[in-house]
C-alpha positions as CSV (number, residue, x, y, z in Angstrom):
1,X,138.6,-87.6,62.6
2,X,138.2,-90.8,60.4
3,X,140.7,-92.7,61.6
4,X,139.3,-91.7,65.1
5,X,135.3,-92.8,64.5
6,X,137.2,-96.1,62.8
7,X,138.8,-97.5,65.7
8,X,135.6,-96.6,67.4
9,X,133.7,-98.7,65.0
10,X,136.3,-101.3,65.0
11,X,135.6,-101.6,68.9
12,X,132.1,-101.7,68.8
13,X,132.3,-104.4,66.1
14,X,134.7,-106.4,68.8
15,X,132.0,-106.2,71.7
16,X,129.7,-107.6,69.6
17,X,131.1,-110.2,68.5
18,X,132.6,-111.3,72.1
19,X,134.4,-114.8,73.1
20,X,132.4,-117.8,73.4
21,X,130.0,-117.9,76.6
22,X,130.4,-113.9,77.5
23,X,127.6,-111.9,78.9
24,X,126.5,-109.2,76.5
25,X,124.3,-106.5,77.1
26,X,122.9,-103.4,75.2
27,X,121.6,-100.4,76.9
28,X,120.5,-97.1,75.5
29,X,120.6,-94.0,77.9
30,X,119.2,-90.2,78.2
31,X,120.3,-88.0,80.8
32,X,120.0,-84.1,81.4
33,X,121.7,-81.7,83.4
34,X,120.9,-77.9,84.2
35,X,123.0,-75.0,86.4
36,X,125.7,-72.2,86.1
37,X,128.3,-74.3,86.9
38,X,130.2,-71.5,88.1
39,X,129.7,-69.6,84.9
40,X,127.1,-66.1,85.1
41,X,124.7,-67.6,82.6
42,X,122.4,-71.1,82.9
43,X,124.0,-74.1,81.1
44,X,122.0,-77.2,79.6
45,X,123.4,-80.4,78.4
46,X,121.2,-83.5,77.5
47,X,122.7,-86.7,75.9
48,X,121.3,-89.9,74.7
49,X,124.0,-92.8,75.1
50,X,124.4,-95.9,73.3
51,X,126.4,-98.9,75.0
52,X,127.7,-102.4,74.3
53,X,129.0,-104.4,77.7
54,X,130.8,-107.4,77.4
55,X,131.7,-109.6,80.9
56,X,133.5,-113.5,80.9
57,X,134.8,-114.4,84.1
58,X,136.1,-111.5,86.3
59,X,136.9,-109.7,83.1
60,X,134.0,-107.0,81.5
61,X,135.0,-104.9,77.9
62,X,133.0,-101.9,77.2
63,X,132.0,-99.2,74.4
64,X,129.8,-96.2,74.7
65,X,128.7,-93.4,71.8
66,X,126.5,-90.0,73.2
67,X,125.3,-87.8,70.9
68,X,125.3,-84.5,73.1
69,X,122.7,-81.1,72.8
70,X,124.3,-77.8,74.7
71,X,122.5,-74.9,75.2
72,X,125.3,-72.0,76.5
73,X,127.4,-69.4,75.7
74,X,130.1,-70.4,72.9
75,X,132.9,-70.3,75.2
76,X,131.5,-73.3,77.5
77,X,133.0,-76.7,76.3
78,X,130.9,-79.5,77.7
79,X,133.6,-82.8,77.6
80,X,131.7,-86.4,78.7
81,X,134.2,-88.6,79.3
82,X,134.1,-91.7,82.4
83,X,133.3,-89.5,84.7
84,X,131.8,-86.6,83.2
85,X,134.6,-84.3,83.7
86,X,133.3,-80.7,85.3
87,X,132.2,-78.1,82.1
88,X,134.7,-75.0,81.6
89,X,135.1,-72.1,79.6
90,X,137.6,-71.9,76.8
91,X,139.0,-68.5,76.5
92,X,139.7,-68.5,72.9
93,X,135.9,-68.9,71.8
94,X,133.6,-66.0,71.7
95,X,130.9,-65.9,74.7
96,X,127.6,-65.3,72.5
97,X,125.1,-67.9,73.8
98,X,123.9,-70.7,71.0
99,X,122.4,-74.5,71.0
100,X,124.9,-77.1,69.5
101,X,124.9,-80.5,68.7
102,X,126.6,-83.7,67.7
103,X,128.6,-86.5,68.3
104,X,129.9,-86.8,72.0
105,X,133.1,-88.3,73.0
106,X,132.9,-92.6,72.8
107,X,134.6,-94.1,75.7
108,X,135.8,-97.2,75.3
109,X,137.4,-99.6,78.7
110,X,137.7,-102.7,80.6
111,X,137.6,-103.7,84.4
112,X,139.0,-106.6,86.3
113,X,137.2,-108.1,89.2
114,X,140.3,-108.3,91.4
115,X,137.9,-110.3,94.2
116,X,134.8,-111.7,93.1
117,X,131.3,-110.3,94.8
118,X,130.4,-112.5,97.3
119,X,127.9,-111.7,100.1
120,X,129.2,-110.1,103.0
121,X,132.6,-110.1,101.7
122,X,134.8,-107.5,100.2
123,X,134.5,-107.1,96.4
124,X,137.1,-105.5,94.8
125,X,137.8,-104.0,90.7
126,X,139.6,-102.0,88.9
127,X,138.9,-100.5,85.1
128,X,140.6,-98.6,83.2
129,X,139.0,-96.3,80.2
130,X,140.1,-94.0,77.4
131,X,137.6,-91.0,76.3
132,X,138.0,-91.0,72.5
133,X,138.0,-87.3,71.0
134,X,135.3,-88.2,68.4
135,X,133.3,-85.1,69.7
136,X,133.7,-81.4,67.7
137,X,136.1,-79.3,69.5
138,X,135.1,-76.5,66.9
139,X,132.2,-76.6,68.0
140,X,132.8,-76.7,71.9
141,X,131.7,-80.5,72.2
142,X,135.0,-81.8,73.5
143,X,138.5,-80.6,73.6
144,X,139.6,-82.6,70.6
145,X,142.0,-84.5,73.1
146,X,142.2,-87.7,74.7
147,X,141.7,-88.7,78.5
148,X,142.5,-91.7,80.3
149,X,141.2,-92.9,83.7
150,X,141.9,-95.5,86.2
151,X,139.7,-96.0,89.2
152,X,139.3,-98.9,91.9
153,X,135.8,-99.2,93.1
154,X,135.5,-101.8,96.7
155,X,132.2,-102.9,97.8
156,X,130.6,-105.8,100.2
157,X,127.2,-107.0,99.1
158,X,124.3,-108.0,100.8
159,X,121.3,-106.7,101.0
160,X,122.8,-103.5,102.8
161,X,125.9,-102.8,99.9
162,X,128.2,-100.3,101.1
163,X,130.1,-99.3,98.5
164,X,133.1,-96.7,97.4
165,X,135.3,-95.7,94.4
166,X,138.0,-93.7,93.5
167,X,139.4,-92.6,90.4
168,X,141.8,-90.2,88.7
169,X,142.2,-89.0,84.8
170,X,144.9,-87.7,82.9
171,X,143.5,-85.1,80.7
172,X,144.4,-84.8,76.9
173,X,146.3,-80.8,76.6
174,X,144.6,-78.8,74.1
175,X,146.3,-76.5,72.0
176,X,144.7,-73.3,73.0
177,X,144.6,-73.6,77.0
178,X,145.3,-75.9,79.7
179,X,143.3,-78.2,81.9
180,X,144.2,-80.0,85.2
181,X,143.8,-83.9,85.7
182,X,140.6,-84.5,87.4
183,X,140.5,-86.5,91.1
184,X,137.3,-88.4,91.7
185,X,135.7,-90.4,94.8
186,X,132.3,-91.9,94.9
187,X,130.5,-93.2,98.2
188,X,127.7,-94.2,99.4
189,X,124.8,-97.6,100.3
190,X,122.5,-99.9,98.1
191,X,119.4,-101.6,99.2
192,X,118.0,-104.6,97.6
193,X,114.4,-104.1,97.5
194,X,113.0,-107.5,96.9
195,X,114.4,-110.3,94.7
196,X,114.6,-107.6,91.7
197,X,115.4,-103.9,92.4
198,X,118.1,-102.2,94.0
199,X,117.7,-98.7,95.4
200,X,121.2,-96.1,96.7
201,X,122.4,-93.0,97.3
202,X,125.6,-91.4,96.7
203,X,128.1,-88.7,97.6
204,X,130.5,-87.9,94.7
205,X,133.2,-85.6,94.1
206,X,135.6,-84.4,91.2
207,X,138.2,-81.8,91.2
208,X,138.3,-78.9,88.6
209,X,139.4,-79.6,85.6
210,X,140.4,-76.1,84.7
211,X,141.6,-72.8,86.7
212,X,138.0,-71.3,85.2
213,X,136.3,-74.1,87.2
214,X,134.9,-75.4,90.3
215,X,135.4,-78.4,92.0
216,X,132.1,-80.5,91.7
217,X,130.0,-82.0,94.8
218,X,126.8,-84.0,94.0
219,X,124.7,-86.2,95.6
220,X,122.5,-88.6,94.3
221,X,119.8,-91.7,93.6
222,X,119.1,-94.2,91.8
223,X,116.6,-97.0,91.2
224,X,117.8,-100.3,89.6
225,X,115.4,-102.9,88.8
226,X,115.2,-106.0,86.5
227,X,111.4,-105.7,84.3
228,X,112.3,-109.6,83.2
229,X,115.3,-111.9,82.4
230,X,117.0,-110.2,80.0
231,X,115.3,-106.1,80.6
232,X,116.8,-103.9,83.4
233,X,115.7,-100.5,83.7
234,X,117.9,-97.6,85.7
235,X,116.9,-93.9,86.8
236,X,118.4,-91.4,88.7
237,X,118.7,-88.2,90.0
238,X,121.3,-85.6,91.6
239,X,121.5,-82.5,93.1
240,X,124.3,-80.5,92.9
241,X,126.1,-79.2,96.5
242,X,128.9,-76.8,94.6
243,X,129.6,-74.2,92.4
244,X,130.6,-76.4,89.9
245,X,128.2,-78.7,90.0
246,X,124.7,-79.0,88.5
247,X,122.2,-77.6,90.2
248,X,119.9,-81.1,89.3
249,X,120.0,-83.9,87.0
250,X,118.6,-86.7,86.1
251,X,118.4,-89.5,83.7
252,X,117.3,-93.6,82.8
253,X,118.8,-96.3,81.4
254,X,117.0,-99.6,79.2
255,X,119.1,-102.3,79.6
256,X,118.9,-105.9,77.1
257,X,120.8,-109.0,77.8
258,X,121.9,-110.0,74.6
């Protein structure tokens, strides 16, 4: 675990102090998500996310650190992870319900801007991200394992941005069961809404992670907008359309230009 939160440290220390003429920007995050999942009793998670982005040219570094509350039985484990992989039960831990906390797992990446955004042409990226286990697997957290995702994401801006994505992650094997690797695709339309704020919805899907879970369905929204120069602030919302999905969610995002 201390070698873990180390090279964690190590890579926040590297976004910070970025080549010459990058881009850097801090953000703090909350989010909060409430439903069965699946599962016969109500499961909440709520997370408040630290993040340091770094972008030169078509190239963009980042590092993210939740710290995670769970109210739900003691069998659900609640991973994070790029894409928020779907919550599960783990078999081996006992079912009596209880409110943890702690350290989430950091995720750490980069992305390439394969074709450049330009308006009304095709914009096209690819990032690839690791989920570092710094989250408690004793304490159903994480799994105590590491995943790795790749995903493209395509787009053509204007003031109408269509846009789409789709991903997949190879999920770290735990010792004391087995999960699946997770498909993901993301779709849906932005509107620019005057010279600062961007408003979209989305369709999104991920496959089960486990044999005890659901495939997960959402759609959402969200509200971009830029408060000045260096100050953006996000919020958003989803509604889950499965049974291993959310029934809602929400959170909102400060943004700072460094």
């Amino acid at each position: 675990m201390k070698t873990i939160m180390l090279a964690t440290g190590l890579t926040m220390m590297v976004l910070v102090v970025p080549p010459a003429r990058a881009q850097v920007t801090a953000s703090v995050g909350a989010d909060y998500a409430s439903g069965r999942y699946g599962t016969t009793q109500r499961i909440s998670t709520a997370s408040t996310t630290a993040s340091l982005r770094a972008k030169r040219k078509r190239v963009t570094v980042f590092a993210a650190l939740p710290v995670v509350q769970v109210d739900a039985p003691g069998n659900v484990v609640a991973p994070g992870g790029p894409l928020g992989l779907p919550i599960f039960t783990d078999p081996t831990r006992p079912a009596t319900r209880e409110r943890r906390s702690g350290l989430g797992d950091a995720v750490v990446g980069a992305s390439v801007q394969l074709l450049p955004p330009r308006a009304h042409h095709l914009s096209l990226a690819l990032t690839g991200s690791a989920k570092l286990p710094t989250a408690s697997a004793a304490r159903g957290l994480g799994t105590g394992k590491a995943d790795y995702t790749i995903q493209g994401e395509a787009a053509v801006p204007g003031k109408l941005t269509p846009f789409a994505s789709v991903g997949h992650s190879f999920v770290g094997q735990p010792d004391a069961y087995r999960l699946c690797d997770v498909t993901s695709a993301r779709g849906g339309v932005g509107l620019r809404v005057g010279q600062a704020s961007e408003v979209s919805v989305a369709y999104s899907y991920a496959s089960r992670a486990s044999d005890q879970a659901a495939d997960r369905l959402e759609i959402g929204a969200g509200l971009d907008t830029a408060l000045s120069q260096r100050l953006s602030l996000g919020v958003q919302g989803s509604a889950g359309l499965s049974r291993g999905a959310p029934d809602a969610g929400g959170g909102i995002r400060l943004g700072l230009r460094l």
